[in-house]
Legacy VTK file of the C-alpha trace (Angstrom):
# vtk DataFile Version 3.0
C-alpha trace
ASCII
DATASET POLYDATA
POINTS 424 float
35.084 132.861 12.617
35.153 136.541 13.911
32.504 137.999 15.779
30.611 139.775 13.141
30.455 136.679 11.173
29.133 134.860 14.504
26.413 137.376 14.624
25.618 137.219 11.409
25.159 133.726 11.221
22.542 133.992 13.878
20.609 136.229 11.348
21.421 135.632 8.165
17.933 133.554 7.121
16.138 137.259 8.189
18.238 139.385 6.291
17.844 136.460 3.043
14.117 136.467 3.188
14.187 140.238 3.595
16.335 140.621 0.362
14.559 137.994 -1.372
10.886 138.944 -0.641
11.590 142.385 -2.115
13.697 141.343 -5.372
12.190 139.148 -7.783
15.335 138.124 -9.877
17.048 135.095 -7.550
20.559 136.325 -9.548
20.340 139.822 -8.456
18.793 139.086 -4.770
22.174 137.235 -4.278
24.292 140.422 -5.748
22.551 142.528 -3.234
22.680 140.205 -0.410
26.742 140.413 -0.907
26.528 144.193 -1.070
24.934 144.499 2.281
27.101 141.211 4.150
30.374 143.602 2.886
29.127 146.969 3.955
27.970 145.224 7.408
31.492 143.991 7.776
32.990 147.229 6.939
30.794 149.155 9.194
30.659 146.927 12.312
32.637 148.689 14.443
30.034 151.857 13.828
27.832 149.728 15.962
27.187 150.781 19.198
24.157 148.716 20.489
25.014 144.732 19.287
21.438 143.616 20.492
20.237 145.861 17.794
22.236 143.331 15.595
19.315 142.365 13.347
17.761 145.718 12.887
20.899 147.515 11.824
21.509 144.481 9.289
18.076 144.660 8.241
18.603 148.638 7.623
21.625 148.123 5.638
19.162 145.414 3.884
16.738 148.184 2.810
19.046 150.860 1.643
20.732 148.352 -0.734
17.543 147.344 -1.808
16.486 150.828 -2.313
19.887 151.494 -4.111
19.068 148.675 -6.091
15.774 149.474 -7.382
17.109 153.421 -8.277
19.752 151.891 -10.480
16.912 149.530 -12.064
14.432 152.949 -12.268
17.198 155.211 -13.969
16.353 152.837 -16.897
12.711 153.878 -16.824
12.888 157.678 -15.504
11.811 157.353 -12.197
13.638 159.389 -10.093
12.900 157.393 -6.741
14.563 160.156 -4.478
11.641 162.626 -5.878
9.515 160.473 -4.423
11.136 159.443 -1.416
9.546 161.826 0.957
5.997 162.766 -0.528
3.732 160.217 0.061
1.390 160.221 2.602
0.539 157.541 4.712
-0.591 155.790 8.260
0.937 156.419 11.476
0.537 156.259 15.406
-0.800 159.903 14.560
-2.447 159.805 11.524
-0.926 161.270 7.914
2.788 161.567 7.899
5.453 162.305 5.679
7.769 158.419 5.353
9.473 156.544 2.523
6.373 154.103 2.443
6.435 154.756 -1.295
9.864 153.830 -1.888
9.094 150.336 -0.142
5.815 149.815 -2.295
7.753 150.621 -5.465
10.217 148.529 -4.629
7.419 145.335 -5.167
5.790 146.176 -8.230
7.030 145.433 -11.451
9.361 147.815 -13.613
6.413 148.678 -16.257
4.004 149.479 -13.045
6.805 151.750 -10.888
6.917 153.419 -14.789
3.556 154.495 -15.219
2.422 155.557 -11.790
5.529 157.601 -12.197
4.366 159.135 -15.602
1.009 159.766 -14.452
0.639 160.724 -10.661
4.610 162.648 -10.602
4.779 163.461 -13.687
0.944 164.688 -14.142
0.746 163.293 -18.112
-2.317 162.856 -19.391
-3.206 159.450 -20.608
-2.164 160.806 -24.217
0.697 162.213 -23.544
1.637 158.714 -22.137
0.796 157.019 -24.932
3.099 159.314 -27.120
5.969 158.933 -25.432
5.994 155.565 -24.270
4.704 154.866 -28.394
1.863 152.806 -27.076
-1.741 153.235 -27.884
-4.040 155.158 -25.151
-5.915 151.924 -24.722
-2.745 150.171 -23.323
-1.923 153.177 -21.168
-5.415 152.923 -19.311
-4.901 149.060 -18.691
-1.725 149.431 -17.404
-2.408 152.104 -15.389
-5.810 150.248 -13.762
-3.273 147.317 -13.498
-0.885 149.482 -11.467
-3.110 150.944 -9.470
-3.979 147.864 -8.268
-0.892 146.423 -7.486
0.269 149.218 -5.707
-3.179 149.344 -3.636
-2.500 145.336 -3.114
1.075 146.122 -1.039
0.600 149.013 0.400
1.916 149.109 4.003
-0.404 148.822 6.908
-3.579 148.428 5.267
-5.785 146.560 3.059
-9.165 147.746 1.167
-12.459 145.965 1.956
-14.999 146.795 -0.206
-17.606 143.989 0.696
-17.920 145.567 3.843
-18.296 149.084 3.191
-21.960 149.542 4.559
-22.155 152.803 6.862
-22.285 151.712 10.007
-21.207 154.564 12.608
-24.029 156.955 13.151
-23.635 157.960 16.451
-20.357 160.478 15.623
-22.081 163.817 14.534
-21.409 165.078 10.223
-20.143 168.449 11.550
-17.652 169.161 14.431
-19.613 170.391 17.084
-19.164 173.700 18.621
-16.617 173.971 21.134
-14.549 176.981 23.378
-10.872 175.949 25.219
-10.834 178.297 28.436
-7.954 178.940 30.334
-8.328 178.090 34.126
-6.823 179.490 36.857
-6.069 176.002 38.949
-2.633 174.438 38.427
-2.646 171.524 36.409
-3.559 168.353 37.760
-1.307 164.971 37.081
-3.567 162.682 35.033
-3.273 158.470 34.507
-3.572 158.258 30.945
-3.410 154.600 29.127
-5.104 155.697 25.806
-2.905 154.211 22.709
-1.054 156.925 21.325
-2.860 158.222 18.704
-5.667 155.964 18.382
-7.531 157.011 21.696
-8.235 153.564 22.351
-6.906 152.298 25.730
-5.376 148.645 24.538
-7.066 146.274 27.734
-9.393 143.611 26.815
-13.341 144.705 26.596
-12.573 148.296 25.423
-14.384 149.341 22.368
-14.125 152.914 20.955
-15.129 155.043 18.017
-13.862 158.630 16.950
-14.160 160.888 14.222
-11.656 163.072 12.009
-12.941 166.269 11.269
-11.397 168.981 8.842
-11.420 172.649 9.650
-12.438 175.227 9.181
-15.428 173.449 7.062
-16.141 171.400 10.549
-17.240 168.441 8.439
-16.756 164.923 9.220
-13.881 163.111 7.293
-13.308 159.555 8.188
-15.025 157.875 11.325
-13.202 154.488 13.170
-14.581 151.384 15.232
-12.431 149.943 17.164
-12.333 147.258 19.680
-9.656 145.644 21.495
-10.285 141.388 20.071
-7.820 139.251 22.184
-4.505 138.481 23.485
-1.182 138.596 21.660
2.064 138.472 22.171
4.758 139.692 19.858
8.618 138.189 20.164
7.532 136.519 23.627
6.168 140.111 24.741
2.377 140.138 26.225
0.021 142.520 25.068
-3.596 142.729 23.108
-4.451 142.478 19.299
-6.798 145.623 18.302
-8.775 146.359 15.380
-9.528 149.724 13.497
-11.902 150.006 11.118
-11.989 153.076 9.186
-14.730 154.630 6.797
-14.481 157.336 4.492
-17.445 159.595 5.103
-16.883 161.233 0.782
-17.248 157.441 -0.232
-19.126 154.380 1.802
-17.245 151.850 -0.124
-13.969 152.857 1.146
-13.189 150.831 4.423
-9.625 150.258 5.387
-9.557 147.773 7.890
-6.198 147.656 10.244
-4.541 145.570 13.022
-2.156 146.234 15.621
-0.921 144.849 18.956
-0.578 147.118 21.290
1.108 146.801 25.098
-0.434 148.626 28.590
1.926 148.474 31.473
1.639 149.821 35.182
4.057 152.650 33.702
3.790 152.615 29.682
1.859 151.636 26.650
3.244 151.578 23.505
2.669 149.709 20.163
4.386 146.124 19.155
3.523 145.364 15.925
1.027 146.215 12.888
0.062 143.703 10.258
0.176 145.076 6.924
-0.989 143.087 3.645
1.625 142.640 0.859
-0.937 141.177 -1.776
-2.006 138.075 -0.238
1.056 137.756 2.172
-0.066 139.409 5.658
2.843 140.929 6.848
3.802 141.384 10.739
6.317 144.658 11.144
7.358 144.515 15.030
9.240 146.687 17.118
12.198 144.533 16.031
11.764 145.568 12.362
13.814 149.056 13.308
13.445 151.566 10.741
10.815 149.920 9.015
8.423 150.163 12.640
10.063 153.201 14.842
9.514 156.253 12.907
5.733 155.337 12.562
4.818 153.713 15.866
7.456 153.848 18.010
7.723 156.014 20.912
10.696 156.951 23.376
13.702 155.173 24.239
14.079 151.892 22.637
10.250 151.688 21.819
9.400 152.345 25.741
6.291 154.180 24.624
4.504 157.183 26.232
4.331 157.507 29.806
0.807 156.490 31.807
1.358 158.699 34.805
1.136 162.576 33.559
2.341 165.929 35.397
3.864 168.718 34.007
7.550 168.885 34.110
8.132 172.332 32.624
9.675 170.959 29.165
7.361 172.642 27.472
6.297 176.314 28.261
2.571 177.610 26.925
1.596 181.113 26.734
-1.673 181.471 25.100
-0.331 180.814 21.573
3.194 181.490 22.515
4.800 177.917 22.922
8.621 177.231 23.991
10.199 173.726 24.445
13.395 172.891 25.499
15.509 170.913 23.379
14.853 167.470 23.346
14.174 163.891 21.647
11.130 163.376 23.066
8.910 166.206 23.883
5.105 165.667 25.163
4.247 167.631 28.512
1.106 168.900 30.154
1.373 172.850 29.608
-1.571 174.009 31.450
-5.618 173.560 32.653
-8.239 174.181 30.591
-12.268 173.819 30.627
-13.455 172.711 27.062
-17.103 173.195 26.396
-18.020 171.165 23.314
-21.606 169.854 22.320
-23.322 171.359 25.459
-20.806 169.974 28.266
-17.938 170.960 30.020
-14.810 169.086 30.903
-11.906 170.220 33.269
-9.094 169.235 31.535
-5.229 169.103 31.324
-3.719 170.061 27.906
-0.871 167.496 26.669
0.812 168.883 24.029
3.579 166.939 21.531
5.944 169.015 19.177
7.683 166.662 16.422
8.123 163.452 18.760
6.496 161.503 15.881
6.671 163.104 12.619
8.597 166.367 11.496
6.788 169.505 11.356
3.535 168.600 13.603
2.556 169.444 16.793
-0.743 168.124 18.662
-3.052 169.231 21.202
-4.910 166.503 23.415
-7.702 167.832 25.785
-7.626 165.033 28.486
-10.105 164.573 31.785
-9.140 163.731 35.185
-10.423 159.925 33.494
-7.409 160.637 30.898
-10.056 160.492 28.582
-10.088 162.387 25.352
-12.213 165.068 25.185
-10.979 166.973 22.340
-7.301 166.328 20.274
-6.020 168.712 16.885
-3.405 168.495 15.071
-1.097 171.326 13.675
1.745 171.558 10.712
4.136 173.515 10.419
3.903 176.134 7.631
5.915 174.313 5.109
4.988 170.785 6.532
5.011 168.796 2.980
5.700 171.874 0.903
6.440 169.636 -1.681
3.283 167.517 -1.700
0.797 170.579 -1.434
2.222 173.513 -2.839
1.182 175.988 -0.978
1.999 177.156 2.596
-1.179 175.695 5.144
-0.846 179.749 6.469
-2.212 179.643 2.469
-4.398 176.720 2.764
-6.028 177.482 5.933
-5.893 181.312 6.384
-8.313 181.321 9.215
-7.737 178.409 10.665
-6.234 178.675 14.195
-2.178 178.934 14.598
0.825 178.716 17.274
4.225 179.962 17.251
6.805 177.093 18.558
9.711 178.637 19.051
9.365 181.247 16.406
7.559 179.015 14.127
4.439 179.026 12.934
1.936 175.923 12.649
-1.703 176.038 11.423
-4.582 173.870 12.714
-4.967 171.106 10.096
-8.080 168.801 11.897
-9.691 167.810 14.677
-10.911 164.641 16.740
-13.430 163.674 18.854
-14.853 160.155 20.370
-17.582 158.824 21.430
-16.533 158.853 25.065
-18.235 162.676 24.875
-21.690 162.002 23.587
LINES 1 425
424 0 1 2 3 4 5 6 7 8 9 10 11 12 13 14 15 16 17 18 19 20 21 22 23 24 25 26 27 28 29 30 31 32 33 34 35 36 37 38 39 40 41 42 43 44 45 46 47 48 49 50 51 52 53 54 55 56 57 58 59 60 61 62 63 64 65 66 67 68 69 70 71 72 73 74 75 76 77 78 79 80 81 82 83 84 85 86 87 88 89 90 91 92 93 94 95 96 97 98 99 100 101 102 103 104 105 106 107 108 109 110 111 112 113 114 115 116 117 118 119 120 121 122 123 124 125 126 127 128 129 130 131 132 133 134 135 136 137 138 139 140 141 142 143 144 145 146 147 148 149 150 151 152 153 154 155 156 157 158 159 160 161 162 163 164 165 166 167 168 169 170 171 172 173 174 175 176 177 178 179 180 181 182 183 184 185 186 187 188 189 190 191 192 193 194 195 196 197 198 199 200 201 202 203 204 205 206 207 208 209 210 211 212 213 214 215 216 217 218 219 220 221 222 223 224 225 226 227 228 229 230 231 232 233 234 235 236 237 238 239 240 241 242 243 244 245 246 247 248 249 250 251 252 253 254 255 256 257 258 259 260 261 262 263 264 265 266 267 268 269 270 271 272 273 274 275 276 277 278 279 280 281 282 283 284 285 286 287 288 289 290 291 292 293 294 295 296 297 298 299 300 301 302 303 304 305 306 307 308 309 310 311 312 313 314 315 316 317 318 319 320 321 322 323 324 325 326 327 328 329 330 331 332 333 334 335 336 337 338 339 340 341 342 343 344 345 346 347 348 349 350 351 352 353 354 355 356 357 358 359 360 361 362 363 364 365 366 367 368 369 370 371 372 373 374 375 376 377 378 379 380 381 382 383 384 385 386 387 388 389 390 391 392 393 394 395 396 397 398 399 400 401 402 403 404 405 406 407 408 409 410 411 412 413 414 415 416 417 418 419 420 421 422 423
């Protein structure tokens, strides 16, 4: 037995269920499962890190699975790389641009991956549906209600609970309260800052928290979240703490997305272990060990190290007014100056941490923090032609008046803005 096949052997139950959970037919899971032990074998020497033995298989896993379910949509006229890379969904910093999609797709049925394609890509009217799939309109609408819902069942990282969709935050204002971001004259000061990454919540047992998401430049309120650090956890012998989020759409009362996550605070990091998602009525835990399927989403830094506690500015990033400059690297996120923000009433001395593309291509974020390392005011930006695809139209188009920086001769345009309660 040769050392791949050693290896293997230690994880070849993970990489089965992983096949198996995603392909229905037991004949073709087994087909696939030989592609991906032949292209591991052929490809082992391209591995450099053999503690990462499980998430490379597990990648190779996916894209054979993907490949797979392309052949298998060819038949139906879904062009799955179309849709690879336009569908929104959850990360450590809010929307992004993944392949979450693709992986939802991938567990519906062939007739249900048909007609979401027809009707949401495609932009055919019920009708026009009917006429070329030779079916009457009726059938149309109950397949389409039927695929709705089964996509809405397996989507990652979230579930839909509408018995609980009372409004319950009412301490977050409906409009984005005045605010003005002065430059100060004082150096910077280094700041301890534990909040979880993009959630504002610092993951220690007792914290509780609730934010906002406001649009611009209409100022209005779009989504509000509760949420509340609920015990201990600890993910692949790991210690940390299992949070909740509870999020409410302000447009529609019913729509509450509830969300868990473990999360990890260290003297020198914090960073995110694992989020549950719910595939239909299996509750699935993606961990840092899940490679591609976790890292572009939640992970942070080298080998999912997370985001530094203890800030001061180290001069990767340069700021002038809405000049910006970074040097080139993986991970950039660096306080570029001081700043006294005076929103609601109050001021707050604050650094500015600013983070160009560590997370998702084509956005950049400003986070207002207190000598705390509190959050007193965070907004995001896109680049001009952040998911051109998806939208169109430029956000320079979208959101003419909207505020903008140039990062390194690019433009990106003020998208939204957040706010806790920590400032009320």
């Amino acid at each position: 037995m040769n050392e791949f096949e050693k290896m293997l052997e230690a994880e070849r139950s993970s990489v089965e269920r992983f096949v198996k959970f995603r392909i229905g037919s037991g004949a073709d899971a087994e087909d696939v499962l030989q592609e991906v032990f032949i292209t591991g074998y052929q490809k082992y020497s391209q591995l450099k890190n053999f503690q990462s033995f499980k998430a490379w298989m597990l990648s190779i896993a996916r894209n054979k699975c993907n490949d797979y379910f392309r052949r298998k949509a060819a038949c139906y006229e879904i062009p799955l790389d179309e849709l690879a890379e336009q569908q929104l969904s959850d990360s450590r910093h809010g929307l992004a641009v993944v392949s979450a999609v693709r992986e939802t797709l991938s567990l519906l049925g062939d007739k249900d991956k048909q007609i979401l394609y027809l009707y949401f890509w495609k932009e055919l009217s019920q009708a026009e549906i009917a006429r070329r799939l030779n079916v009457p309109v009726g059938t149309v609408k109950s397949r389409l209600y039927t695929a709705k819902q089964n996509f809405k069942s397996k989507y990652p990282c979230y579930h839909i609970d509408e018995s609980k969709g009372e409004w319950s935050m009412k301490k977050l204002p409906e409009l984005m309260p005045e605010y003005k971001i002065e430059v100060s004259k004082e150096p910077p000061f280094a700041v301890k800052w534990e909040e979880l990454m993009g959630w504002f919540l610092v993951p220690r047992l007792g914290e509780k928290l609730s934010w906002g998401m406001y649009d611009m430049p209409s100022r209005k309120c779009s989504h509000i979240y509760d949420m509340e650090v609920t015990g201990k956890a600890k993910v692949h012998g790991i210690e940390g703490v299992e949070l909740t989020a509870r999020e409410a759409s302000c447009s529609d009362k019913k729509d509450v997305i509830n969300r868990t996550f473990v999360a990890q605070l260290t003297d020198t990091h914090c960073r995110y272990l694992a989020t549950i998602r719910n595939d239909g009525d299996v509750r699935n835990f993606i961990t840092f060990l899940d490679g591609e399927e976790f890292l572009p989403n939640w992970g942070f830094g080298e080998d999912n190290c997370g985001n530094e506690i203890h800030l001061a500015a180290k001069g990767d990033i340069q700021r002038d007014g809405t000049m910006i400059t970074s040097r080139q690297k993986d991970f950039l996120l660096d306080i570029v100056g001081r700043y006294t923000v005076t929103i609601g009433g109050k001021c707050y001395d604050t650094v500015c941490v600013m983070d160009i593309e560590t997370y998702n291509c084509g956005v950049v974020s400003e986070q207002f923090l207190d000598r705390n390392g509190r959050t007193v005011l965070w907004r995001r930006f896109n680049r001009d032609d952040w998911a051109l695809d998806h939208y169109k139209r430029k956000w320079s188009e979208q959101l003419p008046d909207n505020d903008r920086f140039t990062v390194n001769g690019t433009t990106y345009v003020q998208w939204y803005d957040c706010i806790t309660d920590y400032i009320l």
